[in-house]
C-alpha positions as CSV (number, residue, x, y, z in Angstrom):
1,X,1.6,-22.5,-6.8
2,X,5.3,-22.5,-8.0
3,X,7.1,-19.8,-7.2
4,X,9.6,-18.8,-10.2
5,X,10.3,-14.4,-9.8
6,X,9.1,-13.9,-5.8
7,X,11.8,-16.2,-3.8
8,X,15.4,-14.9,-6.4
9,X,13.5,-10.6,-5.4
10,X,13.1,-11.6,-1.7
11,X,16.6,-12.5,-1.5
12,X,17.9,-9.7,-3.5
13,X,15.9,-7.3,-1.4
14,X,17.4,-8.5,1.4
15,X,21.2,-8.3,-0.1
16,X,20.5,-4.7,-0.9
17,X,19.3,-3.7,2.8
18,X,22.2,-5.5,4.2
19,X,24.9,-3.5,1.8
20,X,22.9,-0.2,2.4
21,X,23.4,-1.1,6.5
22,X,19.9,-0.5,7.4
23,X,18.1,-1.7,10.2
24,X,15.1,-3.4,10.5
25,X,12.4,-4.0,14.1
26,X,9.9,-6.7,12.8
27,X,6.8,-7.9,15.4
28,X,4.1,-10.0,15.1
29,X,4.4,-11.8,12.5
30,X,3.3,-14.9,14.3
31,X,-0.1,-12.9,13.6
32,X,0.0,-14.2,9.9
33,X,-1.4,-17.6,9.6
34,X,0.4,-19.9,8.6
35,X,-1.5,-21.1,5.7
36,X,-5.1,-20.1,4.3
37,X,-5.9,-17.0,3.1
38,X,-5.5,-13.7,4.9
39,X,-6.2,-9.9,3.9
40,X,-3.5,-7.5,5.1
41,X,-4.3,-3.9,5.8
42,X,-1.3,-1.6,6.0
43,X,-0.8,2.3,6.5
44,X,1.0,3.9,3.6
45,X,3.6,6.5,3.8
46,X,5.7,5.7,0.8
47,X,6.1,3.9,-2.8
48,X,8.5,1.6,-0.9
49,X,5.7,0.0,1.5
50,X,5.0,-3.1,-0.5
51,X,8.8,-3.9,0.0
52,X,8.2,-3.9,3.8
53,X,5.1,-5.0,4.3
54,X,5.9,-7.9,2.1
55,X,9.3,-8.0,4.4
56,X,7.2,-8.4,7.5
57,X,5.1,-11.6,6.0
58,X,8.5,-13.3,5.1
59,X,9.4,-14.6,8.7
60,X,6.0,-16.4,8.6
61,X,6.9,-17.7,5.5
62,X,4.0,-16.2,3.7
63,X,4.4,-14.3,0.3
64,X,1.7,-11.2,0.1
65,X,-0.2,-10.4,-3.4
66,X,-0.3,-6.9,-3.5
67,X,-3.4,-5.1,-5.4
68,X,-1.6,-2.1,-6.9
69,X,-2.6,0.2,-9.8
70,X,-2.4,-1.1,-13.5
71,X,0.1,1.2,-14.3
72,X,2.8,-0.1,-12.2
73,X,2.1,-3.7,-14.3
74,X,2.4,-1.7,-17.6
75,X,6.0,-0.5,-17.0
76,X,8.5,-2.4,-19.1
77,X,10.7,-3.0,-16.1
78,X,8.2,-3.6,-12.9
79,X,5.5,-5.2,-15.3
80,X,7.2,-8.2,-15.7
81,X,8.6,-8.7,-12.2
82,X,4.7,-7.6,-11.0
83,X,3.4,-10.5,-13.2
84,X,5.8,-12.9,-11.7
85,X,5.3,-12.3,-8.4
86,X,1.3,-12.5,-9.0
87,X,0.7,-9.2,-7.4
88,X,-3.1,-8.4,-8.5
89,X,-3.3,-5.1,-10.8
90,X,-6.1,-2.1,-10.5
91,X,-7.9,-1.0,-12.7
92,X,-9.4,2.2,-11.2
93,X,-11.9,2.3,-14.5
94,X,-12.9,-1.4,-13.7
95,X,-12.8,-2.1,-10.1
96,X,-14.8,-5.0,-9.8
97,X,-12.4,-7.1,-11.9
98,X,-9.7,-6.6,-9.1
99,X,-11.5,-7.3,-6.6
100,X,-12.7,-10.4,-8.2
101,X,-8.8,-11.6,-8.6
102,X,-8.2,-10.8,-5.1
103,X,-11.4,-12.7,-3.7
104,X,-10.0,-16.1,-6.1
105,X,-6.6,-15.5,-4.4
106,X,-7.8,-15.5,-1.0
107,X,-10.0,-18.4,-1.5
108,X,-7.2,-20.4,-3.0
109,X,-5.1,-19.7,0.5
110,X,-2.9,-16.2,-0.7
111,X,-2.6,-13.7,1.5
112,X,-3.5,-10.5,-0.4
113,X,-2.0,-6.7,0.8
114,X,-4.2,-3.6,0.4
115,X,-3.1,-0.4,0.7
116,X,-6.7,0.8,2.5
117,X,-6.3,3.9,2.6
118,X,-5.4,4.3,-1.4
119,X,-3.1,7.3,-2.0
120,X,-0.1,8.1,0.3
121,X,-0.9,10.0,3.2
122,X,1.0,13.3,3.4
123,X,0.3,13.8,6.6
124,X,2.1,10.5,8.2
125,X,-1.4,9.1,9.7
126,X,-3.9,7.1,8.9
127,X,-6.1,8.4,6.4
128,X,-9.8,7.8,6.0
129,X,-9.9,3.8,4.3
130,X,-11.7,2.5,1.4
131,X,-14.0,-0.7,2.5
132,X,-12.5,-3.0,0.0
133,X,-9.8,-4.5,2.2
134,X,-12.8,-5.1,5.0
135,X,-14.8,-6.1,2.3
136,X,-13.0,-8.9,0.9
137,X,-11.8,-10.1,4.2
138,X,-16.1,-10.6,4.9
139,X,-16.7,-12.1,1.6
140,X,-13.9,-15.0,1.8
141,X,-13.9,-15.3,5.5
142,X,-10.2,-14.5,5.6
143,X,-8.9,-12.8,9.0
144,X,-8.3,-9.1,8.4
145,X,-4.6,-8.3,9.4
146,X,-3.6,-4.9,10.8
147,X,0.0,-3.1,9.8
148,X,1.9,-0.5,10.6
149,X,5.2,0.4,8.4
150,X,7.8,3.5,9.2
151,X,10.8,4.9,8.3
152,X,11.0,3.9,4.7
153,X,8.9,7.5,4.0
154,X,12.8,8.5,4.5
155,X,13.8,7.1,1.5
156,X,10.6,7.9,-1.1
157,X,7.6,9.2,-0.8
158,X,5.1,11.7,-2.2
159,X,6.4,15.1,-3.0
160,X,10.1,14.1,-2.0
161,X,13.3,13.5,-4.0
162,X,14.2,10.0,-4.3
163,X,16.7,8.6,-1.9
164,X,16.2,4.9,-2.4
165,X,20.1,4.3,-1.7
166,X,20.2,5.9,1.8
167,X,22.4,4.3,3.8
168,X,21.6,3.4,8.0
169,X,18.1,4.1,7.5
170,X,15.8,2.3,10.1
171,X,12.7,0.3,9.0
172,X,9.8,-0.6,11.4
173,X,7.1,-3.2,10.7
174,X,4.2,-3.9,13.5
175,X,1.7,-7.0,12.4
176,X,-1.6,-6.7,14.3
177,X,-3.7,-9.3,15.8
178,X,-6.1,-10.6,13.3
179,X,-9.7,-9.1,13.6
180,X,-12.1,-11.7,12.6
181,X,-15.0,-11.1,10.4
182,X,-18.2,-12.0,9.1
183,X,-20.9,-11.1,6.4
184,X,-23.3,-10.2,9.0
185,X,-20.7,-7.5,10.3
186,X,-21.6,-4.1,9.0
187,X,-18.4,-2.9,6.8
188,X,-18.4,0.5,8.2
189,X,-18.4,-0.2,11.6
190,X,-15.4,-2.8,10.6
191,X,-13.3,-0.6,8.6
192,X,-13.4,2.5,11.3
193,X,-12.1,-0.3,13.8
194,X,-9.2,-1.2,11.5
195,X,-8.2,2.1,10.6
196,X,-7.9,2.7,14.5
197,X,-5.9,-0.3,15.2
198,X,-3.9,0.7,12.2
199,X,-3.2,4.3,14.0
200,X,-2.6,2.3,17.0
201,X,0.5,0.5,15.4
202,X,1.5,3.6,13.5
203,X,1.3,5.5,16.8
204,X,3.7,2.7,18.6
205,X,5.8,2.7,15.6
206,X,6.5,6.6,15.6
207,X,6.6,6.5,19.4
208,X,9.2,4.4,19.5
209,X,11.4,5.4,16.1
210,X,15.4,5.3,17.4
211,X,15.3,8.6,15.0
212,X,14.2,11.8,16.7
213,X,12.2,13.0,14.3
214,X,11.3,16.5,16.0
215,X,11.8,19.3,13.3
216,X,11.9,16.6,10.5
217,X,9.5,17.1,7.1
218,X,9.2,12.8,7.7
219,X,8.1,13.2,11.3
220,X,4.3,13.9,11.5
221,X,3.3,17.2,12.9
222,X,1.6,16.3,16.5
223,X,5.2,14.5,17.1
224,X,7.1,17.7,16.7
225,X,7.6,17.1,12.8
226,X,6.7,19.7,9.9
227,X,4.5,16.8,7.9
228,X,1.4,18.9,6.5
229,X,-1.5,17.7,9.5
230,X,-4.4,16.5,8.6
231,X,-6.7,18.8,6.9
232,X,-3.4,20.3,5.4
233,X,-3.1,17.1,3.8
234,X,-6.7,16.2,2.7
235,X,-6.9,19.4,0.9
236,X,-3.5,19.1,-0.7
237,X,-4.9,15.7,-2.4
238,X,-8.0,16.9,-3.1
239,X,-6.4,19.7,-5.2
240,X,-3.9,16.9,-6.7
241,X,-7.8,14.6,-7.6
242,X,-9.1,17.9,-9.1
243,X,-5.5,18.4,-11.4
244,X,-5.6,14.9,-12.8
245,X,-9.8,15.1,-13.4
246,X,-8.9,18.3,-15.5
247,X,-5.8,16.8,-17.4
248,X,-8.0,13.8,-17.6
249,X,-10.6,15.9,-19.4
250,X,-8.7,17.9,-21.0
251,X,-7.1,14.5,-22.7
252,X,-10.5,13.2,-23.3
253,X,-11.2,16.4,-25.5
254,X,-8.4,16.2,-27.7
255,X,-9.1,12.8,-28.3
256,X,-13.0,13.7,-29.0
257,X,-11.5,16.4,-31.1
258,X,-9.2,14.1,-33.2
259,X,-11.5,10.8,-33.9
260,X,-14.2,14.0,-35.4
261,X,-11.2,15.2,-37.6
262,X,-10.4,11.5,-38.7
263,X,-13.9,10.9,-39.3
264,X,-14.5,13.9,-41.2
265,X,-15.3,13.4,-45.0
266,X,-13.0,14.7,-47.8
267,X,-14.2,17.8,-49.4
């Protein structure tokens, strides 16, 4: 597959981290294969995490295909550039189409990054994860690959103003072992392992920040930081799910109300 847009970003990327001075702790990437497909899980903390994880799979000299929403591809700036990288789009009204694009990719040798647990968790842990990422890894018989980013939460994330141009800020990246799967494993059981092996490098990554974090709004709560916990966070995204169903509704209404008004006869 030739590679036109990805290689010229990677290298940019990395010109921009090395002007903004920040440092970065990458291990295990010798966990990525070095050629065949591979599904790779990670934590998410900010809107920056593809950067990173994508960072992490670079020493391996791997490229990731990130499955991200279908906005993102429909912006007039990071459409393009999501195109030509061949990141996968979402469709959350169509789901199976993504994950039929993601299951071609693996079985033509792509690694493909998921985002399991779907939203950015508030709290700084590992939130309960989808099955998709465990899923596809079963249905392609593609090793399921553990991740762990941190630090970049610093720069963007939910609910915070942007800082994207931070100088000195530190980056860590821990690549898992790959878990090996099969479609006689039960999915549940599966994903509830990988979500703990995902803590489990999260946990590491926090543990062993250079940045004390204690008394920080990025540091998570049972670390000394004031990060919402965990049910603090579930409910504060299950009120953010109920907003958008009732804007979404409310949308669908006015558009019910104006296709009637079109369709209404003269008088």
């Amino acid at each position: 597959m030739s590679e036109i847009v990805y290689p010229p970003v990677i290298l940019a990327a990395k010109g921009m981290f090395k002007a903004l001075g920040m440092r970065f702790r990458i291990e295990g990437y010798e966990n990525i294969p070095a050629t065949g497909g591979a599904v790779i899980s990670s934590n998410h903390v900010s809107y920056l995490d593809f950067i990173f994880v994508g960072l992490g799979a670079n020493p391996a000299r791997r490229l990731v295909r990130f499955m991200a929403k279908k906005e993102v591809f429909d912006h007039k700036i990071s459409g393009p550039l999501m195109r030509g990288m061949k990141h996968i789009p979402v469709d959350r009204e169509n789901g199976a189409s993504s994950y039929i694009a993601a299951l071609k990719a693996l079985k033509a040798g792509e690694c493909v990054g998921v985002f399991a647990e779907a939203t950015i968790s508030q709290s700084f842990t590992v939130k309960e994860i989808k099955s998709g990422a465990v899923r596809m890894a079963m249905a392609s018989g593609t090793p399921l690959i553990p991740v762990a980013v941190w630090g970049e939460q610093r720069m963007w994330t939910k609910g915070r103003p942007r800082k994207i141009l931070q100088r000195g800020v530190d980056i860590t990246i821990l690549i898992g072992e790959p878990m090996h799967v099969t479609r006689k494993d039960d999915a549940t059981e599966v994903a509830e392992r990988l979500r703990a092996k995902m803590q489990e490098l999260l946990d590491k990554a926090q543990r062993e920040y250079p940045v004390d974090g204690k008394g920080q709004w990025w540091q998570p709560r049972h670390l000394g930081g004031t990060a919402p916990t965990f049910e603090e966070a579930e409910a504060l995204d299950a009120a953010e799910a109920e907003e958008k169903a009732r804007r979404r509704a409310l949308r669908e209404a006015e558009a019910a109300r104006t296709e009637a008004a079109t369709d209404k006869p003269a008088e």
